[in-house]
Each structure stands twice: as C-alpha cells, then as structure tokens.
C-alpha positions as CSV (number, residue, x, y, z in Angstrom):
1,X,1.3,-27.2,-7.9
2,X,0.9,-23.9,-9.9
3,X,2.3,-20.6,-8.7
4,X,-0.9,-19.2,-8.4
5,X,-1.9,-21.9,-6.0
6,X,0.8,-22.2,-4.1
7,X,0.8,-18.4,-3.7
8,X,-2.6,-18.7,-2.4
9,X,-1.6,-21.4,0.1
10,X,1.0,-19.2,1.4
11,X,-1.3,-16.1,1.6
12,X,-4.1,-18.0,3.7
13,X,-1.9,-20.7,5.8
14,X,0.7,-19.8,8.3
15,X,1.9,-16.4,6.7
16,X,-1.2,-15.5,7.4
17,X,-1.7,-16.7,10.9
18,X,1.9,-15.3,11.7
19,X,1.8,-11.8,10.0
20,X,-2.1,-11.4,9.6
21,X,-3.8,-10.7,6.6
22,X,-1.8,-8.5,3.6
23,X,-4.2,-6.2,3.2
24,X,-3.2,-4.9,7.1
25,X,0.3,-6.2,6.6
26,X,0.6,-3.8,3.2
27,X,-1.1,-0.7,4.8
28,X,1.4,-0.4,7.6
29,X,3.6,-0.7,4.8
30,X,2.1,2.2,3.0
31,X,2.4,4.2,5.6
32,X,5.7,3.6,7.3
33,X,7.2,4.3,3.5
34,X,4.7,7.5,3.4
35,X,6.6,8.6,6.7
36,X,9.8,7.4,5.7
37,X,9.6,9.8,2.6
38,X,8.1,12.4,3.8
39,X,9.9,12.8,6.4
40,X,12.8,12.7,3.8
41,X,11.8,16.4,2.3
42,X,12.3,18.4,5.7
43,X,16.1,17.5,5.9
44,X,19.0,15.9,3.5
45,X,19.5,12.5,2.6
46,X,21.7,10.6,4.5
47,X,24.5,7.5,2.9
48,X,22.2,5.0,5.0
49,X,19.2,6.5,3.0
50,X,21.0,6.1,-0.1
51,X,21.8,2.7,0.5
52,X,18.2,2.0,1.4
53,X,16.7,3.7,-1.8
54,X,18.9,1.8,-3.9
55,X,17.8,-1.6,-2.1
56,X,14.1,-0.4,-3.2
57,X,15.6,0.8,-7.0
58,X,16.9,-3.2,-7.1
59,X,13.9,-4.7,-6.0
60,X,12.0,-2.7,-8.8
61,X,14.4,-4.0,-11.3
62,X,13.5,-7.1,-10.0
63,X,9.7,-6.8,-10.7
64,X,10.2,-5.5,-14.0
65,X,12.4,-7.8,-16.0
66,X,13.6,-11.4,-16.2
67,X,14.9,-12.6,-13.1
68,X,18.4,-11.6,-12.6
69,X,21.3,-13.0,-10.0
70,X,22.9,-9.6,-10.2
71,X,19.9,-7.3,-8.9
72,X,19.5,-9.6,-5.7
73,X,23.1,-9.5,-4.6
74,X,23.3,-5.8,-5.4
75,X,20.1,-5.2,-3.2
76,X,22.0,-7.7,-0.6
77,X,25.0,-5.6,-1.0
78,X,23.1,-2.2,-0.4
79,X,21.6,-3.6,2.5
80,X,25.0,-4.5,4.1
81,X,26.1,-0.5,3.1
82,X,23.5,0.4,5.1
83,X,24.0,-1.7,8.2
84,X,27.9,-1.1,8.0
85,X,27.1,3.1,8.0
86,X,24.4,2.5,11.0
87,X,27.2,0.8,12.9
88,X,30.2,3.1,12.1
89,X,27.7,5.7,12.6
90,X,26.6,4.9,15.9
C-alpha cells in the first residue's frame, strides 16, 4: 500500500471516527497554540515552557530533513524535562 493511501485510510477510518475530522481536530489546535503563545507575551517564560518549545523546535527538525533517531529522543527527552519541572513544581 502506498503512503498516500494508507494516509488516506487513516484520515477517513477510525482516527476519524475517534478524533473527528482534522480539519476541526487542527483548528482547536490553532487555537489552543494561539492562546498558548499569546498568552506567553503578558509574563516570562517558564523552564516547563522551555522544555515545551524545544519539543515543538524538534518536531520541526523532524519535518524538515531526513528522518533522524536523535530529534525524536531529544523531543522525548524535553517532554520528560517538562513533566519532571510540573511535578517538582507542584
């Protein structure tokens, strides 16, 4: 099966039926990042947003070059910063 169809499959089977469509899916998205940001401007950044930026930084490297094993456990690893702070935090 190519990518594209199974991609398509995925999309329109169970995903679907579990998450709804991606268009609604990706405009809660949108807007929960839009929040997240904005709301960013009014006060510092925290370590936990840090460590959740640099997730997002990771996962960009991801889309723009050849896959690498080191961006995934790096985002991994940021991820687990952040939940470590959130629990030390309180």
């Amino acid at each position: 099966m190519s990518i594209l169809a199974e991609a398509e499959k995925v999309i329109n089977g169970g995903r679907q039926d579990t998450y709804g469509n991606p268009e609604n899916s990706f405009k809660i998205i949108a807007d929960l990042w839009s929040a997240y940001l904005n709301g960013k401007f009014a006060k510092p950044i925290t370590a936990i947003d840090v460590a959740h930026m640099m997730a997002l930084f990771k996962i960009a490297r991801m889309l723009g070059q050849k896959p690498c094993r080191d961006n995934y456990v790096d985002a991994a690893g940021y991820i687990a910063i952040a939940w470590d702070r959130l629990t030390e935090e309180g």
